[in-house]
N, C-alpha and C positions, 0 to 999 in steps of 0.2 A: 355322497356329499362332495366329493371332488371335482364328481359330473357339474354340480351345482356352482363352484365355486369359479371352476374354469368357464362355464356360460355366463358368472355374472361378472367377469373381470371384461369377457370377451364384450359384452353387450357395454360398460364401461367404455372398453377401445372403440367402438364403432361410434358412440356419444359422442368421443373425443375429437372423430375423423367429420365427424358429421356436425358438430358446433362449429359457428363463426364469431370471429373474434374481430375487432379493430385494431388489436396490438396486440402480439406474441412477443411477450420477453424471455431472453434468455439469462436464466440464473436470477434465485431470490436472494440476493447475498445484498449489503448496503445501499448502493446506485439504484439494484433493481427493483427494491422494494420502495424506496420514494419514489420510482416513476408509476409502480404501479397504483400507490397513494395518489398522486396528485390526476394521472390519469382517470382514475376510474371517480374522481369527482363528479364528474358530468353523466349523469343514472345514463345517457343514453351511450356510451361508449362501453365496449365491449371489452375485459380485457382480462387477458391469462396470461401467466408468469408459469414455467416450466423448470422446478427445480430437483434433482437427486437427491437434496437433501431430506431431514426429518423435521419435522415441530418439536424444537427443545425447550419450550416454555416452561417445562417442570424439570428439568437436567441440573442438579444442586453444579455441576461444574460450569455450567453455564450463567445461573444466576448469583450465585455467591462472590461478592464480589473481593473476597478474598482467594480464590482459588485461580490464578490466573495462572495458566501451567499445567491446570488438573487434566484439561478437556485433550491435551495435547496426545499422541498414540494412541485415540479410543474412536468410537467409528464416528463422530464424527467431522474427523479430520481427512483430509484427502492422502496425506503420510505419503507426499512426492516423495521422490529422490533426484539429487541433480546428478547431471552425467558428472564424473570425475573431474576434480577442480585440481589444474596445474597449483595455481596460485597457495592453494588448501593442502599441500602436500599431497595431492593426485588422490584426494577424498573426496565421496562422491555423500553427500549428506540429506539428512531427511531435511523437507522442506516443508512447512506445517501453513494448513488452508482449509479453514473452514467451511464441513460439507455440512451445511443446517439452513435450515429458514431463519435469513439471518446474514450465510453468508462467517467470514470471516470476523464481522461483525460479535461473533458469539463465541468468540476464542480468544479476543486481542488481549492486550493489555489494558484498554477503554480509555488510553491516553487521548487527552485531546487539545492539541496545540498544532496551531496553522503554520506557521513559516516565516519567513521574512519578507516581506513588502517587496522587495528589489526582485524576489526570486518568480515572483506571480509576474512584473510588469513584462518581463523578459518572454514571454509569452507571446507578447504580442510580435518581437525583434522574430521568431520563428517562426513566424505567419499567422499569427491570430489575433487580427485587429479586433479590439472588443473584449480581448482577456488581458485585466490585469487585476492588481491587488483594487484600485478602487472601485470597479465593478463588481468584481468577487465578493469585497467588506459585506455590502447590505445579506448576502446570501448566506455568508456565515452566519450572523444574527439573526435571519429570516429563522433557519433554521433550530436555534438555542430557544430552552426554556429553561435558564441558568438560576442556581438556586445559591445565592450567594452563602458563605462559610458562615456558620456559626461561632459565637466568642469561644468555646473549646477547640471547634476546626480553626480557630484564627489565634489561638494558642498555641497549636500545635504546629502554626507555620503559612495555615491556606493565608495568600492574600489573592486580590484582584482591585481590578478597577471598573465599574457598573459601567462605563459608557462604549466597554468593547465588548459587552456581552447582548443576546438576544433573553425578555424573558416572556412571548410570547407564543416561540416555536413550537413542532413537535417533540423534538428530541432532547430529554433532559440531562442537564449537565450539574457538576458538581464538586466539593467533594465530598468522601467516605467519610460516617460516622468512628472509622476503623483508622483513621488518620492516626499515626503512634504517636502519642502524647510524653516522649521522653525526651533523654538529654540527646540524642542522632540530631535532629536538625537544628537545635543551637548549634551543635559543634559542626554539624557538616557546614551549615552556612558564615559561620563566623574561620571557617578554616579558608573556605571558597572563597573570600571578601579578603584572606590574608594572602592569597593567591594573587588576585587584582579581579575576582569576578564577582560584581555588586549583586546583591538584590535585585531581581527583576520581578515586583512585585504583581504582574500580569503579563504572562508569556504568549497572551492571544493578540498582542496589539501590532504585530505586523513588525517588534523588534522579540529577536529571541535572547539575542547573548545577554548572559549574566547567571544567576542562582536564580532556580525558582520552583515551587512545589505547583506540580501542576494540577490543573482541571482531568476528571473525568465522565466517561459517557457511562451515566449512572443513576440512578431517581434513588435521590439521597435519602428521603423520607420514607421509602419503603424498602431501603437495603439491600437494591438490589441492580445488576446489569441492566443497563438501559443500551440492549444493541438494536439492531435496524427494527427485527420482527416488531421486537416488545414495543418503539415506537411507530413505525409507519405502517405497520402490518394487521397486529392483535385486534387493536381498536375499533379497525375499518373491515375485517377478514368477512360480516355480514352482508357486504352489499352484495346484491345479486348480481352486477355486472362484473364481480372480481374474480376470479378463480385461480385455486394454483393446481398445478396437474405436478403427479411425484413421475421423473424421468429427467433423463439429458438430453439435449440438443445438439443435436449432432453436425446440421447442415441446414444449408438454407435451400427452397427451392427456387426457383424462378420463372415470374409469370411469361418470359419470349427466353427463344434459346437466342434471338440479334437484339445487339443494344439499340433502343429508341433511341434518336436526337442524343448518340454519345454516353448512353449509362443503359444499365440494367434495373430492373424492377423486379424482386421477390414478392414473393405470394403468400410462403409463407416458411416453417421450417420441418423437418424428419427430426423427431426423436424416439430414442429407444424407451420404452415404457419398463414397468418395475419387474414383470416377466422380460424384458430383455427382447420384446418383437418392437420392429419398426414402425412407427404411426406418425403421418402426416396431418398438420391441420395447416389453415389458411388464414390470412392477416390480410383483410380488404387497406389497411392503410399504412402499415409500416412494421417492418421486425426491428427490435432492438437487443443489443446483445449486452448483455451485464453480469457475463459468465465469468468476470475475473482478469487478471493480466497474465492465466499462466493458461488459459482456457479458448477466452474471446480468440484469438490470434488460429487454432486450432480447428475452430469450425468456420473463421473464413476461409483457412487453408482448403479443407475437405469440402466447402462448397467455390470451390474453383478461383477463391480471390487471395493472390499473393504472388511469392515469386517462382515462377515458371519454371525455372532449374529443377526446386524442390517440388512442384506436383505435376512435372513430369516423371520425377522418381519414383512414385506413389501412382501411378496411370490416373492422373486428375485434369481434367481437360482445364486451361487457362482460362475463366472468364474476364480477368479485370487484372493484369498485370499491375501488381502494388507489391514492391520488393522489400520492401518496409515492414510488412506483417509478419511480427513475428522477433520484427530485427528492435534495436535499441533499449535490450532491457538495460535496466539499472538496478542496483542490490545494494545493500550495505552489511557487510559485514560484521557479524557482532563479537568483541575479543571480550572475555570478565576474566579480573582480577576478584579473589577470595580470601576473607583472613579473618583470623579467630578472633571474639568480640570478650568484654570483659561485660558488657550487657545483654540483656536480652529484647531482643526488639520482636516485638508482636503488633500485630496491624497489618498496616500498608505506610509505607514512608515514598511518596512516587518523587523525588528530588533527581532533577534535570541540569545540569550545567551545559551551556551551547556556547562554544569557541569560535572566534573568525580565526583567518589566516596571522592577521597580525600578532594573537595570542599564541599560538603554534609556534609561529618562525622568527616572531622577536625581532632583533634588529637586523635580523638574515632576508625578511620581508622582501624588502626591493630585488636584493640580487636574486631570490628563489623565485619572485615574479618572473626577471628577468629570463631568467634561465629555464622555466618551463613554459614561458609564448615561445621560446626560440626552439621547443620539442613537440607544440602542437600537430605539425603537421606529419614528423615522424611519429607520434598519435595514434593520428589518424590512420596513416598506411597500416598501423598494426593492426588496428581494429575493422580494417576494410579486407585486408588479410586474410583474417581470421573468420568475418561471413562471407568469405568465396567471393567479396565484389559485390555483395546486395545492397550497400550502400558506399559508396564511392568515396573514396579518403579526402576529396577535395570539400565534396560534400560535408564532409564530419569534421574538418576543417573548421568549416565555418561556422558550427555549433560548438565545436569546443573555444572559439575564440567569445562568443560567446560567455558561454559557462565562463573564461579565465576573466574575462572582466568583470563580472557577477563576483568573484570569488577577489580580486585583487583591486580592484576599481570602486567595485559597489561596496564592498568589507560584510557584504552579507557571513551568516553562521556557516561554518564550515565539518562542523563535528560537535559530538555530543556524546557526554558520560553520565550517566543514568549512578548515581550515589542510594544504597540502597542496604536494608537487611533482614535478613531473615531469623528467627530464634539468635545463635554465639556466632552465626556467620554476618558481615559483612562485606557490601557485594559492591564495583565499579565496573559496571557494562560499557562497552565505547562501542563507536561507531563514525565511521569516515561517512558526513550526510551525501557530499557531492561527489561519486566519484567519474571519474575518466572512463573508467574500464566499462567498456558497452557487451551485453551478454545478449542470449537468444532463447524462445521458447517456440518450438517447431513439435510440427506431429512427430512419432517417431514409424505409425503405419495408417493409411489410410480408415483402419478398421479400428483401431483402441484409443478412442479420443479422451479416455481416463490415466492415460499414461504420454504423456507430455514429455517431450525432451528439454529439460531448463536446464541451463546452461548459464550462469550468471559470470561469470569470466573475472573472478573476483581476484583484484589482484593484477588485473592483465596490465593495467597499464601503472608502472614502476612510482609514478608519485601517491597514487592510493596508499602503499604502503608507506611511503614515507609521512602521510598523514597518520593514518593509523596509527605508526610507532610513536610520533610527538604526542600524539594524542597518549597512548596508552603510558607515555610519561610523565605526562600532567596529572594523570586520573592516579599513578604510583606515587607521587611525591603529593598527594592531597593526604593519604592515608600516614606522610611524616608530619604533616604540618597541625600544630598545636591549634585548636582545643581536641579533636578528633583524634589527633595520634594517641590521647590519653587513655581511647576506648580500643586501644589495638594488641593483641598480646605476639598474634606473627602472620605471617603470609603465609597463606596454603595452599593456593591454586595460584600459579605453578610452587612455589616455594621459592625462597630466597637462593637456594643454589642454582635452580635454575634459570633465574631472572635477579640476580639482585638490584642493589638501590642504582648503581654505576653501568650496569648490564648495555651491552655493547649493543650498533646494531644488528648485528647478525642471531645476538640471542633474541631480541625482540623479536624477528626475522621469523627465525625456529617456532617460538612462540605463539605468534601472531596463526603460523601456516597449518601448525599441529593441532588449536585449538577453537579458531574463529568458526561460528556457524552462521545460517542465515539471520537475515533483521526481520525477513518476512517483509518486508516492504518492494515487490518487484514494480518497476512501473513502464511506460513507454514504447511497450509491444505492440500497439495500435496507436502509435503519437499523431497526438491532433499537431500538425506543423505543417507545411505546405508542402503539395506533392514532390516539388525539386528538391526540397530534404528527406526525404523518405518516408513524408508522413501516410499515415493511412485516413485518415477522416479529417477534414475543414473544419471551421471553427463552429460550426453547425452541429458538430460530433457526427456528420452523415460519411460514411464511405463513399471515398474517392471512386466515382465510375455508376454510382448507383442512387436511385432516385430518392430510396426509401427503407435504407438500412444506417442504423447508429450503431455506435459504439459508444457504452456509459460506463464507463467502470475505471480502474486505476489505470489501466490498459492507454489510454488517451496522456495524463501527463506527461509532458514532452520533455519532462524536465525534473530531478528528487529537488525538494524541500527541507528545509531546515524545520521541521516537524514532525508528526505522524500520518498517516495518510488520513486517518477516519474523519477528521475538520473539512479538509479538502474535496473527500468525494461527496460529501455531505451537501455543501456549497456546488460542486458541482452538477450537480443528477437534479437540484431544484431549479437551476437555470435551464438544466435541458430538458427538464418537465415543459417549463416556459417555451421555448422552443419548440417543440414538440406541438402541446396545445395550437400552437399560432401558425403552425405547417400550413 
């Protein structure tokens, strides 16, 4: 029998090596699965997707859309770890990423809220003419098939506005039937209005700040997770030109070892198959990578494309000097506040408040503008620093002036505290959306492309925290402020001695270092931005130096958002379908 089994896996790998394909994508996670939806339209296109993952269509932690949290330490999570985080009290913490057909897609929270209009146009100011917020609009909605609230979901808080939603798309939106129908969102919201943060009865409409119960990625009617697979995948998994093969992608290979007329041109990719041997296939028209932002960066590295320091370390011969891959991650750090309820909250209560600068710093606004343009550049040096010179501080300069007008000029959202409960706990997650501090995700050997060095430098640069702690003071003094403090009996996580009402910065400090984990939102390891910023791919999403390789996945935002990512790469991967098609 064994005879048996190893000849027919063997005669499988030779199918594999011996099938041609028009497009080899790498990783089935969100991005990859809309391209290979929208690609394989055309019966006469060939195309295979190459994922590690499983098919969790029946995984109750995957579908239930109250389990968000279940799916996290079980295999199908990747269960990173970051290298040791100064910022983090020299903690090196798990990093949670979605190994399924599917993607990340199948693990999230199924938030889905896009950002702020100012934050997309700024796209363009980093070299991507053709990316902003009113290009991007129609794609968001291309892609929604929105299922507006019902009068119980609209008692219990949902609101929207029909004219910023899509109800045509594939991917259904929502919210839960599981929506808590108690006294939490009167009081949260009427406590957040006693704050000065109104109602924002539709948080997709390109403004974030205010109170708002958000949408999510869910087919409300049938109860259940609506991630990438369940829409762009399930559906369509019968065409004959689709295929997915169970392995990782390791590298790419290349059809000349000399660049034609100034690029390179791949042929096709190496991956290790589910026995763990090496198999190559061929891509007559283009690879695309949508293996992630902690992933993509790691198999341009091992196929010769990034910075030359680092895969000479690794005996990796240089094909395409781009110092960038790898470099410019962003993170946001998640701190919660916990404290004992006198109710019981059951459901899902998904209540979002998003802060600008001016709510933060008050009347301190101006002079903290002031005073953090006149630090940009020493910034910069820190964080040019700190990747050995792979992106040049003058360089980073220019992008954080940038970002400082985005955040000071433009009054875009700055930060968000996620209001929430579970059973007698309730819960104030925060998060600094924009930070300074740029982090890295590098191989750490040329052979184990499953073990990724991330490195989110959380913290690195000294105003992140100072965000954070206002923040995490707004989100403290919401849990005093009447009609919600009425549901409060104490703080428990950390506890009033350790943080009380008054608590200085240095305990917030303590606090913040001891406790903070990932947002799980990495992005701009492969930024589309122009190559004199360190980007790696053109607004084409094609890598710099090469004719006929993309990069689709978070990996490309050159920039965090006042949102979640799931809106964003959704919108994005349908326009580079479009692109793609029209090559």
């Amino acid at each position: 029998m064994q005879l048996v089994v190893s000849l027919m896996l063997f005669a499988l790998s030779v199918q594999a090596r011996c099938e041609s394909f028009d497009y080899i994508i790498a990783g089935a996670g969100t991005c990859g699965l809309v391209l290979a939806n929208r690609l394989s339209e055309d019966p006469n296109i060939r195309v295979v997707v190459i994922e590690p993952g499983e098919d969790v269509r029946n995984n109750p932690n995957v579908t239930d859309v109250t389990r968000f949290l279940s799916a996290f330490g079980t295999e199908i999570d990747w269960q990173y770890t970051t290298t040791p985080q100064l910022g983090l009290n020299n903690r090196s913490i798990t990093f949670h990423a979605g190994k399924a057909i599917g993607g990340t897609s199948t693990i999230n929270g199924m938030t889905y809220i896009r950002g702020d209009k100012a934050e997309f146009d700024v796209w363009e100011d980093l070299g991507n003419i053709g990316w902003n917020w009113d290009i991007l609009y129609p794609y968001f909605k291309k892609v929604e098939q929105f299922s507006p609230p019902t009068e119980a979901q609209q008692a219990a808080g949902a609101t929207f506005k029909p004219g910023y939603h899509g109800s045509d798309g594939i991917l259904k939106t929502g919210f839960p039937f599981e929506l808590f129908n108690g006294s939490l969102h009167t009081s949260a919201q009427q406590a957040w209005e006693t704050l000065g943060y109104p109602l924002n009865p539709d948080v997709n409409g390109g403004e974030t700040r205010g109170f708002d119960v958000w949408p999510q990625t869910l087919d409300r009617d049938a109860d259940i997770r609506e991630d990438a697979a369940r829409a762009y995948y399930y559906p369509v998994e019968q065409r004959p030109n689709l295929k997915i093969i169970r392995g990782t992608v390791t590298k790419l290979t290349w059809a000349n070892s000399t660049k034609i007329n100034g690029t390179l041109s791949a042929d096709g990719v190496e991956y290790l198959d589910s026995n763990g041997q090496t198999v190559t296939i061929n891509a007559a028209k283009e690879v695309l990578l949508s293996a992630g932002a902690l992933r993509s960066p790691l198999i341009l590295e091992r196929s010769g494309v990034g910075n030359p320091s680092i895969l000479k370390k690794y005996g990796i011969e240089t094909k395409i000097d781009l110092s960038g891959v790898g470099e410019h991650m962003q993170e946001q750090p998640n701190t919660a506040l916990e404290y004992t309820s006198k109710i019981n909250v059951t459901g899902t209560a998904p209540y979002a408040t998003f802060a600008t600068a001016q709510d933060i710093f008050g009347n301190e606004t101006s002079a903290v503008a002031a005073a953090t343009e006149a630090k940009l550049s020493e910034w910069a040096q820190k964080v040019s620093r700190v990747n050995n010179g792979a992106i040049g501080a003058s360089t980073l300069e220019k992008i954080f002036r940038i970002q400082h007008d985005l955040i000071f000029k433009r009054n875009v959202t700055i930060a968000e505290t996620l209001t929430s409960g579970s059973g007698d706990i309730l819960i104030s997650a925060f998060w600094l959306l924009l930070p300074f501090s740029r982090g890295s995700v590098h191989m750490k050997s040329a052979e184990h492309i499953n073990d990724p060095a991330i490195d989110p430098e959380y913290f690195l640069i000294d105003f992140d925290l100072t965000v954070q702690t206002g923040l995490g003071r707004l989100s403290q003094e919401l849990w005093y402020t009447d009609p919600i403090s009425d549901l409060v009996i104490d703080n428990v996580v950390p506890g009033q001695a350790s943080l009380p009402r008054n608590a200085t910065d240095s305990q917030w400090a303590i606090f913040i270092a001891n406790t903070s984990t990932p947002n799980h939102h990495p992005i701009g390891t492969a930024s589309m931005m122009s190559r004199e910023l360190g980007g790696v791919v053109d607004p084409q999403l094609k890598v710099y130096g090469t004719s006929n390789v993309r990069v689709v996945d978070a990996s490309v935002l050159p920039m965090q958002i006042s949102g979640h990512l799931t809106a964003t790469l959704y919108a994005v991967a349908e326009r580079a379908a479009e692109f793609i098609k029209d090559a």
